[in-house]
C-alpha positions as a printed NumPy array, in Angstrom:
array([[ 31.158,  17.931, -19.01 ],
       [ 29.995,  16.564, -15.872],
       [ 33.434,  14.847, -13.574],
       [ 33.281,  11.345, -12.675],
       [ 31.82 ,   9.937,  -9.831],
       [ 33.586,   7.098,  -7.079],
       [ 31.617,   5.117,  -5.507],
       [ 31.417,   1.596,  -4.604],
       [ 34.576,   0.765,  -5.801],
       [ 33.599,   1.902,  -8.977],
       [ 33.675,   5.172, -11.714],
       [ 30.234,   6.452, -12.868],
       [ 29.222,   8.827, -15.216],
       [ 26.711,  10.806, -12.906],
       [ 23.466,  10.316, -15.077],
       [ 24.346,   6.776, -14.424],
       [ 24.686,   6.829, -10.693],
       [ 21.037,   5.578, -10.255],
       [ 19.101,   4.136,  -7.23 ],
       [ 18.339,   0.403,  -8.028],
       [ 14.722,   0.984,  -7.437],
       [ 13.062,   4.586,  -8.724],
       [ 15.893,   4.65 , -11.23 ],
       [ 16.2  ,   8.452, -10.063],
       [ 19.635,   9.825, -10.458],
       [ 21.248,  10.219,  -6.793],
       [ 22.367,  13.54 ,  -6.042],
       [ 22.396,  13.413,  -2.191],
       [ 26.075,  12.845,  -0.833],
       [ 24.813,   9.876,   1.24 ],
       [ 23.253,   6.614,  -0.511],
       [ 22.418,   3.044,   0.811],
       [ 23.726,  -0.449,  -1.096],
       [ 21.726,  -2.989,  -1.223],
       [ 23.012,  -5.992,  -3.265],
       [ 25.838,  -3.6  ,  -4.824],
       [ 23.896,  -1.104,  -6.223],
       [ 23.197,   2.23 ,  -5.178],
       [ 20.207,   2.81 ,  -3.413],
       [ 18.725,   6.381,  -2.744],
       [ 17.323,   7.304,   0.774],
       [ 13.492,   7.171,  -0.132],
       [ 13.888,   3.946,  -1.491],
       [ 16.014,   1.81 ,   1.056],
       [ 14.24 ,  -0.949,   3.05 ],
       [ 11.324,  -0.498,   0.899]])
């Protein structure tokens, strides 16, 4: 079983932690937040 993960204040179940626009789970240590959601890399300012 996979451990929680903290971010944003927040516990997720890591297939949840998903980037608010591809939807692709976000497995990078760093992440954007736009509008307080996680947003990966690729996707931020797009």
């Amino acid at each position: 079983m996979k451990s929680a993960i903290t971010a944003l204040n927040t516990k997720w179940h890591p297939d949840c932690f998903k980037c608010k626009k591809c939807k692709k789970v976000i497995e990078e240590e760093s992440f954007f937040v736009e509008g307080s959601r996680p947003v990966c890399g690729k996707c931020v300012g797009a």
